[in-house]
N, C-alpha and C positions, 0 to 999 in steps of 0.2 A: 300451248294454252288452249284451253276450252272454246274462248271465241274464235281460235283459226281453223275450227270444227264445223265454226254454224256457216253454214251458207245461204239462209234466209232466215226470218221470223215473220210472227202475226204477231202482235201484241195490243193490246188495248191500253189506253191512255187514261189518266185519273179524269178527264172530261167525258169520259165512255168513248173516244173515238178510234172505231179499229183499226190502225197501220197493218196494211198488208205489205211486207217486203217478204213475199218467199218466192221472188226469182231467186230459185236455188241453180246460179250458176256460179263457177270456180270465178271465173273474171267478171267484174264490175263494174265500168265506165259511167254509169247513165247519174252521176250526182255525187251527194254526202251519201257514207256510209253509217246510216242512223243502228244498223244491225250491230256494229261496233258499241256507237254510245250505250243502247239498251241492254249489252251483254255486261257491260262494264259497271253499268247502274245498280245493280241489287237491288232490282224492282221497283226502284223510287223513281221511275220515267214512267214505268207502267208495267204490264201482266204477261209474260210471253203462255200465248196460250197455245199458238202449235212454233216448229223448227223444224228444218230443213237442215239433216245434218251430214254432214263427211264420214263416210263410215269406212274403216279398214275390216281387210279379213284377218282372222286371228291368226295370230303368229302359229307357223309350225314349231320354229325352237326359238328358246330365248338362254341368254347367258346372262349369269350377273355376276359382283363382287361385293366385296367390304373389302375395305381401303383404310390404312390409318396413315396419315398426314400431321407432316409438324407444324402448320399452319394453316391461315387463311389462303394467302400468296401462295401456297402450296398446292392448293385443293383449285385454285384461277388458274394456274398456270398447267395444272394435270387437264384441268375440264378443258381447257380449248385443246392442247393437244391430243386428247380422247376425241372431241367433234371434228375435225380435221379427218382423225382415223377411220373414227366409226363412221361417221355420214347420218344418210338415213337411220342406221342401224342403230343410233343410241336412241334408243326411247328411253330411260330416265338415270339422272345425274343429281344426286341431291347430297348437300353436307350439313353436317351436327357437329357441336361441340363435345367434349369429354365430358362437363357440369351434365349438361343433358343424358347422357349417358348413364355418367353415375345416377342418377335421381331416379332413373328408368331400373335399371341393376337392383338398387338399394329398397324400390318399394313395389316394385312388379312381382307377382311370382310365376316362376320357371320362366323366368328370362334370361338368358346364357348369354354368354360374351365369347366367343369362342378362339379367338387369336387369342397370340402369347403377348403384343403388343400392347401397349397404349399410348394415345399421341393427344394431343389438343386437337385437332381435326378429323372426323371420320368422312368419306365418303362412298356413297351407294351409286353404283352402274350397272344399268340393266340394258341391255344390246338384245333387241328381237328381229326376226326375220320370216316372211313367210314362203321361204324356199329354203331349202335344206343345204341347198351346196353351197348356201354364205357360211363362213368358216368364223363364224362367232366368237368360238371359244380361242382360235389362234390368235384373234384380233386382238382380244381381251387380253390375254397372257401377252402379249408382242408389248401393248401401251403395259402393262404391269410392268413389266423388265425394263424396260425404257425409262417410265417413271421412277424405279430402285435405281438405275445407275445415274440418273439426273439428282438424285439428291428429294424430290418431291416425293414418292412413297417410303414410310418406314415399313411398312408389313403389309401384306394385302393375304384374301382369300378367294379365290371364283367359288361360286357352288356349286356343288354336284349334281343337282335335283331342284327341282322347283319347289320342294318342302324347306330344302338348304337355303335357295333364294328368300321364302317368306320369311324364315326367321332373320335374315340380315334385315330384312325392312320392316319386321316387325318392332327392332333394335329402336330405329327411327319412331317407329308409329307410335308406341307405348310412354315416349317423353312427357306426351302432354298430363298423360294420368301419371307420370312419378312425379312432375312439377307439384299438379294439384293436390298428391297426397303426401309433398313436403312441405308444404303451405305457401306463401302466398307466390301467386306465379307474374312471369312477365312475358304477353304476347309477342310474339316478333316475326309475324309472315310480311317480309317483307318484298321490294322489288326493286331492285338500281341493277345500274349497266353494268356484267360480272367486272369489268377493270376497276370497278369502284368500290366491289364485294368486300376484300381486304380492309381500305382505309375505312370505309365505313365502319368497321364492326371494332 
């Protein structure tokens, strides 16, 4: 998440008054962590005018997939045992429905779908590292086979290239304009604790 990036702010306050919190240290003891409320705000506390932020260097290599999954329970029970595996290395894990899917396919152009599959669940894993001797792509392939004989993957793909990785997550990206150009849509960025992913939805 974005706020476990900031490690300080300046922000000014709707009274004009300027909160200085850019002790930009990792650890915090000295109080409330107001840096928390103001990231979480959308500006309605106040103005962040500078940040103190975390910054990583950029991955030497990064691995991904598309994943089709026959449910929700499916896609909970893949992600915790991909975090387990991967550790560090998963930087990003996110799932879509088929509807979404379809609406994306159906009013995007040159949107491809590229499995033979299709499930009610998709998921995207992107595994990055900035040292070369992490074995990414073994990781990945390992929880892929793993997830097919547990019964939780019906198909999956790694990419070959990082033009292969965008178009899996372009799959994802593109939903919100086939919603808007089937007409009327319905927002759902949501957040609950993944064990509750499933029944909630």
């Amino acid at each position: 998440m974005m706020q476990d990036l900031v490690l300080g702010l300046e922000v000014v306050t709707p009274d004009g008054v300027v909160w200085d919190g850019l002790r930009a240290v990792q650890k915090d003891n000295a109080g409330y962590q107001l840096r928390k409320l103001f990231c979480g705000a959308e500006g309605t506390l106040g103005i962040v005018t500078r940040a103190g932020l975390r910054l990583y260097p950029t991955p030497k290599q990064q691995a991904g997939a598309l994943l089709v999954l026959p449910d929700f329970a499916a896609a909970v029970s893949f992600g915790a045992f991909l975090r387990g595996e991967a550790g560090e290395f998963l930087t990003g894990l996110e799932f879509f429905c088929d509807l979404g899917l379809e609406l994306a396919l159906r009013h995007v152009p040159d949107l491809a779908y590229q499995l033979e599959t299709r499930g009610d669940v998709y998921l995207l894993v992107e595994l990055a590292s900035g040292s070369l001797r992490v074995p990414l792509d073994e990781i990945l392939n390992s929880a892929l086979e793993w997830g097919m004989e547990q019964g939780l993957v019906l198909d999956g793909a790694l990419a070959t290239s990082g033009a292969h990785r965008a178009q899996f997550w372009r799959l994802r990206e593109e939903q919100p304009e086939g919603q808007r150009l089937e007409g009327e849509q319905l927002k759902h960025d949501i957040s609950v604790p993944p064990g509750a992913i499933a029944r909630f939805i």
